[in-house]
NUMI-408634 format. One line per field, with one value per residue (C-alpha): residue in one letter; x, y negated, z negated. Coordinates in nm, 4 decimals. Layout:
# NUMI-408634
residu <- (A; ...)
x <- (X; ...)
y <- (Y; ...)
z <- (Z; ...)
//
This chain:
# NUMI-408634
residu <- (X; X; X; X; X; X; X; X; X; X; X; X; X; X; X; X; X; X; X; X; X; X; X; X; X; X; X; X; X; X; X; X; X; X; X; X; X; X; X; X; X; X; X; X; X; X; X; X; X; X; X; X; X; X; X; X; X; X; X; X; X; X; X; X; X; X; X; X; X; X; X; X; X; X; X; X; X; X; X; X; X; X; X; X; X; X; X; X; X; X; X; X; X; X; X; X; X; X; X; X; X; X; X; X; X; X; X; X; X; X; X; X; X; X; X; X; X; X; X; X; X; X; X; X; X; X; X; X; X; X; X; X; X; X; X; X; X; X; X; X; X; X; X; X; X; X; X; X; X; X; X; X; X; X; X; X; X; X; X; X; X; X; X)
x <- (0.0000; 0.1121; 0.0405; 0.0613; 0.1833; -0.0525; 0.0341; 0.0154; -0.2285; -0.4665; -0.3104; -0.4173; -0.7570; -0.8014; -0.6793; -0.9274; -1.2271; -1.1779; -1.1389; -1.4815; -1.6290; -1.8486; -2.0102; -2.0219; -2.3424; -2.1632; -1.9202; -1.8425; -1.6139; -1.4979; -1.6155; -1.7126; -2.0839; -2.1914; -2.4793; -2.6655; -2.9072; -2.6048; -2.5379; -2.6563; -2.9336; -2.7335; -2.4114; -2.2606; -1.9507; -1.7345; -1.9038; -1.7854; -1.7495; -1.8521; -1.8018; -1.8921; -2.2236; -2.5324; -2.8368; -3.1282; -2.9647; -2.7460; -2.5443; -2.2212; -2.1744; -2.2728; -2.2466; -2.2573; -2.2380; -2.3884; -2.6421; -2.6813; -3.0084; -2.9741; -3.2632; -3.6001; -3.8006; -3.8770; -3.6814; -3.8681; -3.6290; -3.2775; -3.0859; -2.7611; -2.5409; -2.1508; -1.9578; -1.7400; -1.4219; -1.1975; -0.8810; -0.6154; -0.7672; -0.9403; -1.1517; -1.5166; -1.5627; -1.9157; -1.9774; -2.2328; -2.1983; -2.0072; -2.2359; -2.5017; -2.8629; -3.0283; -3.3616; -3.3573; -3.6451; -3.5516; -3.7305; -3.4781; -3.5520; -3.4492; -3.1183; -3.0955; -2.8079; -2.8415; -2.6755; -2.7459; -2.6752; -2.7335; -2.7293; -2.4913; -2.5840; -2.8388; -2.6106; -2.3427; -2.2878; -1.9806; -1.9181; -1.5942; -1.3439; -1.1996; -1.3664; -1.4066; -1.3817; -1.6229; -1.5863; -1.7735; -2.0321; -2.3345; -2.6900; -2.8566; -3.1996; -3.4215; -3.7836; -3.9117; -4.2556; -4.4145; -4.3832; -4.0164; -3.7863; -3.3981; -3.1937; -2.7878; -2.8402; -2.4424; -2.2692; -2.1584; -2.2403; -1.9998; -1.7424; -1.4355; -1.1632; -0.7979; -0.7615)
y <- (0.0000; -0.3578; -0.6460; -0.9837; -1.2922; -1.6001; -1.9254; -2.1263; -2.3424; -2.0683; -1.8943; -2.2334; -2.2339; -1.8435; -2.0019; -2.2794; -2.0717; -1.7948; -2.0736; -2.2348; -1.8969; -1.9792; -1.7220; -1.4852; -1.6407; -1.8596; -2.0286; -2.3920; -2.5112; -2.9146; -3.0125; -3.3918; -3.4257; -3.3362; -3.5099; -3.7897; -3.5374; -3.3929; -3.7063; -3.7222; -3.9729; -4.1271; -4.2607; -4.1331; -4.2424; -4.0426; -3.9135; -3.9827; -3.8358; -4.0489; -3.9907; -4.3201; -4.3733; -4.4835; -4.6578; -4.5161; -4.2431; -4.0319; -4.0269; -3.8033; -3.7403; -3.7839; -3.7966; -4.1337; -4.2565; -4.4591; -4.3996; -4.5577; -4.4859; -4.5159; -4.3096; -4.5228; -4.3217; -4.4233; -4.1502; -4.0251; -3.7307; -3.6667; -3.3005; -3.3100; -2.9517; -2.9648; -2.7836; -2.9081; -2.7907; -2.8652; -3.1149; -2.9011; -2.5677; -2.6418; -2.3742; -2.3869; -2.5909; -2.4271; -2.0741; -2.0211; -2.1029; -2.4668; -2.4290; -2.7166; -2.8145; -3.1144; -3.2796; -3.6860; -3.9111; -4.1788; -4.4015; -4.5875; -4.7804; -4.7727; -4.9509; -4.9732; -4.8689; -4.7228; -4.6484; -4.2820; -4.1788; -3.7925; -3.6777; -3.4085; -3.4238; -3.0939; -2.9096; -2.9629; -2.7923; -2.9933; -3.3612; -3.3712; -3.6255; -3.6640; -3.6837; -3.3332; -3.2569; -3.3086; -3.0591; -2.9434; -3.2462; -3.2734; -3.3666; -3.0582; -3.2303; -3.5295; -3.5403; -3.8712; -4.0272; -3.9133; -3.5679; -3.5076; -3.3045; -3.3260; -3.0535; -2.9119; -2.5540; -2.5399; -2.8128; -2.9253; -3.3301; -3.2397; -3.4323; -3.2504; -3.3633; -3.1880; -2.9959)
z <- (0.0000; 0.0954; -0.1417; 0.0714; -0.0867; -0.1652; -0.1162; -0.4358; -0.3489; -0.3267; -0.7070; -0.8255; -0.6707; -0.7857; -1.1782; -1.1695; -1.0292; -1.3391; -1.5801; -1.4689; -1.5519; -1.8303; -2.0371; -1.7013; -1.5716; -1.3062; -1.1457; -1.1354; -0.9189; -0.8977; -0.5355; -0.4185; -0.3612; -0.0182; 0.0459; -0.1918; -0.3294; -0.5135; -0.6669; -1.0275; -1.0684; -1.3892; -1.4965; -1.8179; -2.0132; -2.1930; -2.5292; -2.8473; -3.2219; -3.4977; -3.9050; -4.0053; -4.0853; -3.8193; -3.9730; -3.8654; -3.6717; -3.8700; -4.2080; -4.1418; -3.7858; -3.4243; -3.0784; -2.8982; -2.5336; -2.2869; -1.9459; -1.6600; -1.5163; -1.1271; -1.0411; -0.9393; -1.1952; -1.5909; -1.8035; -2.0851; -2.2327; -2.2386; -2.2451; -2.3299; -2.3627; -2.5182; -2.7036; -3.0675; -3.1153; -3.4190; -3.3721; -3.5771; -3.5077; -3.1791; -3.2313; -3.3513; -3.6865; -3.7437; -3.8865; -3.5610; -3.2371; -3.1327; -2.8338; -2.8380; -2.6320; -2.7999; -2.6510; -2.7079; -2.6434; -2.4608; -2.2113; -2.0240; -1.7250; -1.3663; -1.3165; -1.7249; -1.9393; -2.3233; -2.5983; -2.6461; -3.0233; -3.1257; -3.4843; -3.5871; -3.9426; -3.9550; -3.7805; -4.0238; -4.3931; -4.4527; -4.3696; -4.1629; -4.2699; -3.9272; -3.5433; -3.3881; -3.0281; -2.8039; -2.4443; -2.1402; -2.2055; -1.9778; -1.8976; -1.8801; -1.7959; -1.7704; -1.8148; -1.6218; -1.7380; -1.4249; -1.4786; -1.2448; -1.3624; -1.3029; -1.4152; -1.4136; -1.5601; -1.5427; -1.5699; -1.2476; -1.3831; -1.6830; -1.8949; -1.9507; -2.2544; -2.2605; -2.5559)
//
């Protein structure tokens, strides 16, 4: 039997499709948008983890960051998937899963930006004295007013940080 060399362009390709792999249910692979229905209908900055305390929002920890909605619908709900990871450890700082889906009602406006803010604090048996990791980030859905539905089952809209 003859095994052929690969060029390493295509061993790098082959790496970065098996890393994508999550949880064996499919593949995501970093291509430009084809066409402008593969364009997300939103704008989303980086997220970030917050300890210090958030009137009205949380007391120990959250998740913050800002949309952009340029879609031409009103949004009324707001999926957001990600995982937490621990700085010093980076593994999972929770005795479940680090795995997260939280819902967020939210009406934001076409061609309006918000401050997004998502509470940490019930998910959390400890209050953690400094910022965990926030990875693989994305909007899994959006719920508009008139009934639409916008969704990214796996990611392909996500936010990746460099452990």
């Amino acid at each position: 039997m003859q095994i052929k060399k690969i060029s390493f362009t295509m061993q790098i390709l082959l790496i970065s499709v098996l890393i994508s792999c999550t949880e064996l249910n499919g593949i995501i692979v970093d291509l430009p948008p084809s066409t402008p229905d593969e364009i997300p209908p939103f704008v989303i900055t980086r997220p970030v983890f917050e300890i210090s305390e958030r009137p009205f929002h949380f007391n120990y920890s959250g998740v913050v960051f800002n949309l952009f909605n340029t879609g031409p619908e009103v949004i009324d709900t707001i999926t957001v998937s990600f995982r937490v990871f621990d700085q010093r450890t980076q593994s999972s700082p929770f005795l479940g899963t680090n795995k997260f889906e939280i819902t967020k009602l939210e009406l934001i406006h076409p061609n309006e930006s918000k401050e997004i803010i998502i509470s940490l604090d019930r998910f959390i048996y400890i209050a953690p004295t400094e910022p965990y990791i926030i990875d693989f980030f994305y909007v899994s859905r959006i719920d508009y007013v008139d009934g639409k539905v916008w969704e990214d089952k796996y990611g392909k809209f996500r936010v990746r940080v460099a452990i």
